[in-house]
N, C-alpha and C positions, 0 to 999 in steps of 0.2 A: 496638760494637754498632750496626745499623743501624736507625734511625728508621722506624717504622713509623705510619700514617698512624691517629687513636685513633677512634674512632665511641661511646665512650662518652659525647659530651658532652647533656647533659640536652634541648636543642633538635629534637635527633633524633629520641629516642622522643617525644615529643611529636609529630613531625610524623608519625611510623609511627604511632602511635596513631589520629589522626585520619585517615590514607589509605586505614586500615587498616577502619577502622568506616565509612567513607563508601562503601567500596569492598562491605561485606560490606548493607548498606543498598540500595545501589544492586541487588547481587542479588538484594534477597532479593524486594524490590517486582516486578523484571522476569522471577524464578523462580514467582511467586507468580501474575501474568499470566498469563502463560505455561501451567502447570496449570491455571488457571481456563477456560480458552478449549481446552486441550487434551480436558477432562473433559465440557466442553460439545458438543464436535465426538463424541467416541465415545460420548456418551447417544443424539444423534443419528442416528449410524451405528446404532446397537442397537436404539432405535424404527424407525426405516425399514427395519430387516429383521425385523420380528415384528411391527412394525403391522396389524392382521387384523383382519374384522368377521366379523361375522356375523347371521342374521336373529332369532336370540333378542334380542341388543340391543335389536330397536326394540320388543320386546311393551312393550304397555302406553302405546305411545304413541299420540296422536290419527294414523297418518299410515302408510296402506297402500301399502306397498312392492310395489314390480315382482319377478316370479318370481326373476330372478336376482338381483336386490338386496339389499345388507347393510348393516347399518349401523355404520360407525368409531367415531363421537364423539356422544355429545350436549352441549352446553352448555347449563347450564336459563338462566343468565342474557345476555340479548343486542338490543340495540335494532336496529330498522330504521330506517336512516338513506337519507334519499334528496339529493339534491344539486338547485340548484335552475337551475344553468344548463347546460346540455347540454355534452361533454367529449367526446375519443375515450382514451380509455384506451389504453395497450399492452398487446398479444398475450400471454395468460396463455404463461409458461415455467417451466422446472423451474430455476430461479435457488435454493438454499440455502444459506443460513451462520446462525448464529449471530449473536443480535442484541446487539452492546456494551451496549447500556442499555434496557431497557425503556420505552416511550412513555408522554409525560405524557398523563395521566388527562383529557381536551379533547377538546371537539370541534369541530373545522377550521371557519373563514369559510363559507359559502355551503353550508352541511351542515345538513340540518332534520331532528330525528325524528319520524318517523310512527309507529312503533308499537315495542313491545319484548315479547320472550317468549324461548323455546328454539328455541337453534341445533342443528341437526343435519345431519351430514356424511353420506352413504354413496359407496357406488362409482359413483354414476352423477350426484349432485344434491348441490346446499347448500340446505336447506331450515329459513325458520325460522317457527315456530308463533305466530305473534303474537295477542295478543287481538283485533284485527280480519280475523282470516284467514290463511291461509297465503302464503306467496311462497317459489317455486320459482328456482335459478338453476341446469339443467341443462349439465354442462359440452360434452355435446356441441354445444349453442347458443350457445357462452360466447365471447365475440369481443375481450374487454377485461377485465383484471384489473391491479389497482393498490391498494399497501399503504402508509399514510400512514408512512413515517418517523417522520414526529415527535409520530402522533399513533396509539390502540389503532385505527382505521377499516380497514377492507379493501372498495374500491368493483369491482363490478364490471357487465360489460355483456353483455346476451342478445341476438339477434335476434329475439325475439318481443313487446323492450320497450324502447322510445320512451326514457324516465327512467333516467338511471343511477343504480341505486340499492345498500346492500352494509349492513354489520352494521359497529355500533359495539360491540366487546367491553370487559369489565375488564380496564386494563392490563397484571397481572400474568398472564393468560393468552393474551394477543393472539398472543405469540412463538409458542407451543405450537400456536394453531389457523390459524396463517397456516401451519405446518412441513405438520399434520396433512391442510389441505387441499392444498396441493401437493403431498402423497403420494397422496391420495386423486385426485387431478384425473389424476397420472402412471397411477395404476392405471387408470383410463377409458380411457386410450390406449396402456396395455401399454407404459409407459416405466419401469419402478419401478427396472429396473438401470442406467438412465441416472444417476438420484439417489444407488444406493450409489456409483457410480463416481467421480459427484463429491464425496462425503464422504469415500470412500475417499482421492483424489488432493487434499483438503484436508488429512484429515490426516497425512499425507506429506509436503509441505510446511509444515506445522506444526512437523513433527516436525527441520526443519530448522533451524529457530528456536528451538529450543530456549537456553537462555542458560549459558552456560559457568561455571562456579565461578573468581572471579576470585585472579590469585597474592596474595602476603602478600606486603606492603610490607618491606625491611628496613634498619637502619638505615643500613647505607651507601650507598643510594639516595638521602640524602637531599642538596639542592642548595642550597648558600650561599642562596640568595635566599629559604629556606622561613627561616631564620633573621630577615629583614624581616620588621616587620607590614606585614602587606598581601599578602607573595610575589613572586611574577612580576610583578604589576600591578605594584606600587612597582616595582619596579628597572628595567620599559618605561617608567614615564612619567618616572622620575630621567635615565634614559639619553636620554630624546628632550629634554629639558631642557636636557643638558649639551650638545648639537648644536645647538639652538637659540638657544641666547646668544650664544658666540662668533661666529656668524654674524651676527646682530641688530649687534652690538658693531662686526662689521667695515665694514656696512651704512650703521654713523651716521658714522663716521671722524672722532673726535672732535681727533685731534692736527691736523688741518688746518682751521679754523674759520673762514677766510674764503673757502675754495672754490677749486677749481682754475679758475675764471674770470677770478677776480681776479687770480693770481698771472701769467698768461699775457698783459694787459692793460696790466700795471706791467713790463714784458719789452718795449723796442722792436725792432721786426727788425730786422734788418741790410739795408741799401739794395741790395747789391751781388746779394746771397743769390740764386742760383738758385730759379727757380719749382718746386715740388717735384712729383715725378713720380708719377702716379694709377695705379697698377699694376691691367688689369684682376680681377675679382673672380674667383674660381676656381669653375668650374660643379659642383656637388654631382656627384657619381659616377649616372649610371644603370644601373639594372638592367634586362638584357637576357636572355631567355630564353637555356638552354644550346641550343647546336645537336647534332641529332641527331648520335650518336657520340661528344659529345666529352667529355673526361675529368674536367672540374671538377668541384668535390665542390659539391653543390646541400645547401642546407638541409633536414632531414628535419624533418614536423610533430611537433608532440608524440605523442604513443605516447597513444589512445585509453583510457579507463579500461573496459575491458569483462569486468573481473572473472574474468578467468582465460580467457574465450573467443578461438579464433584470432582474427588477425583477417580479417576478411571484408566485401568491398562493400556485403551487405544490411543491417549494422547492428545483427545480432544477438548478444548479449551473455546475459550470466548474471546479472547488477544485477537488474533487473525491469523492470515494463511491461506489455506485451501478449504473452495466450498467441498461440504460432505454430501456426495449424491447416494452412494452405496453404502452407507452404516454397516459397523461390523454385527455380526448376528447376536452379541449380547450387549449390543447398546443399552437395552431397555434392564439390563440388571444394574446399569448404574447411572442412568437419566428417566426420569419417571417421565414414559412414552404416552400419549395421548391415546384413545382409543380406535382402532383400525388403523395405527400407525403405520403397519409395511402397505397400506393401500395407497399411502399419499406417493403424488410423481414430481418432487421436484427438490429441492437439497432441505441440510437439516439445520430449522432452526428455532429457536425457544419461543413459546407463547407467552405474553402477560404474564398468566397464572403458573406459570416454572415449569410448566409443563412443555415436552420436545416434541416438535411435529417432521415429517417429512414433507414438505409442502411450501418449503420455501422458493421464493421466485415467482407464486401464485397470485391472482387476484384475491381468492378467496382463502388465504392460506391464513390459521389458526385462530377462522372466522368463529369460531365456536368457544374461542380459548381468549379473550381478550386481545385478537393481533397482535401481529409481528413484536416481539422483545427485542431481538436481538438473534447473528447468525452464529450457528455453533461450527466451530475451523478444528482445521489436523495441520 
């Protein structure tokens, strides 16, 4: 009868046990993520397309709106904060994600409040009603917008005023009204489907990441070394041990204890002896370029990691990085380009069918091509 190799021995399940539960652990934390941020990204999406005011909102407020004006948001509570040394802010943009943690409850170095009341948003102004008067920051004069990271502040800059000054909110709602006025700000300048497009094409590549259900350990996977305490570790550092000593050992050369000096010293020459002959030293080999045509096989470099992408001069891989809006002008000699490819407006990235569009970030982007694969990076 032939010997068969047994996996019932009790070390085993033991180790499936634990690879097994580390492994369902590990997803369930990075499945758990993953929905959190996913559920966040399409609340997102759903406010930015039903976000709507209107001029009933502001009744009742102290604060006469313009003919075509509506009003988005009020917030009753809100301080005015002004800054006390002069800054240039950057160029409000339609930048949106989802913020990882909400900002601690502070307020930033060189930040002083002046006054606190209600914030209110509409399509044209950010206006808040303070107990000493109003202050206006209309976006069409608006030259500077900057949102503290790390702290509830959103500062921003007019040209009809000297002080940069902006609204310190409650933390738990900071996220909501920095979203709410960058929708609001997009509506001023008829961008609002710029914003879904980029929510869109976030959550698309969200949707890439998603985290896979990992396999079930079993027991005959399991490797001599899971049977050490310790594992792997022990049996690298046993191993580098046993290479270490014999060496160490050959190093000291314990059987010869008065030195090969001595021994050579207590040896007289022979009178007669021939002077012995200095053979010169042999010049290391150089390397010399191949000449054109000729047949030697040259060393190839390592094979780039570029994640599945040909390879290509420009550097462009599917790993990540930087979106590609401006492709170099021989892209299409080494990514098979879709057709009317330099017509598409928006970054570049592979279709279903392996095919490269310019058209990412769009609704209708490689609508033709089996949608979105994947984004191509430099």
């Amino acid at each position: 009868m032939a010997r068969t190799d047994s996996t019932g021995s009790t070390w085993r399940y033991r180790w499936v046990h634990r690879q097994n539960e580390r492994r369902r652990r590990e997803f369930r934390s990075a499945d758990k993520a993953w929905r959190r941020r996913d559920e966040e990204l399409r609340r997102l999406r759903t406010l930015a397309e039903e976000f709507q005011g209107s001029a009933e909102a502001g009744a009742g407020l102290p604060l006469e709106l313009a003919p075509d004006e509506v009003v988005f948001w009020v917030l009753p509570a809100a301080q005015l904060v002004e800054v006390r040394h002069t800054t240039v802010l950057p160029a409000p943009d339609l930048t949106v994600a989802p913020a990882a943690a909400p900002p601690r409850p502070r307020r930033p170095d060189g930040v002083r409040v002046a006054d606190a009341g209600m914030a209110v948003i509409t399509n044209r102004r950010l206006v808040l009603l303070g107990g000493r008067g109003r202050r206006d920051w209309s976006y069409g004069r608006m030259t500077g917008l900057a949102h503290d990271p790390h702290a509830p502040v959103t500062l921003m800059q007019v040209l009809d005023r000297r002080r940069t000054s902006g609204l310190m909110l409650p933390a738990d709602v900071a996220a909501d009204f920095r979203f709410k006025l960058t929708l609001a700000f997009a509506d001023a300048i008829e961008q609002r489907g710029a914003v879904l497009d980029q929510l869109d094409e976030a959550i698309a590549e969200h949707a890439q990441l998603k985290p896979f259900r990992p396999q079930i350990a079993t027991p005959a996977q399991a490797r001599h070394f899971a049977f050490v305490p310790g594992g792997r570790r022990t049996v690298a550092v046993a191993a580098g041990i046993a290479l270490l000593v014999p060496a160490a050992l050959l190093d000291s050369d314990p059987s010869d204890p008065t030195g090969s000096e001595v021994a050579v010293a207590a040896t007289p020459a022979p009178s007669t002896a021939a002077p012995p002959v200095v053979l010169p030293a042999k010049a290391p080999p150089t390397l010399s370029k191949p000449r054109r045509g000729s047949t030697a096989a040259t060393p190839t470099p390592a094979r780039e990691a570029r994640c599945g992408a040909p390879a290509n001069p420009m550097g462009y891989d599917f790993c990540g990085g930087e979106r590609i809006r401006r492709p170099a002008v021989e892209v299409c000699d080494w990514f098979d380009c879709v057709p009317e490819f330099w017509a598409g407006r928006g970054h570049l990235v592979q279709c279903g069918d392996g095919s490269v569009s310019l058209t990412g970030g769009r609704r209708d982007a490689c609508a033709a091509h089996d949608g979105v694969r994947r984004t191509v990076w430099r």
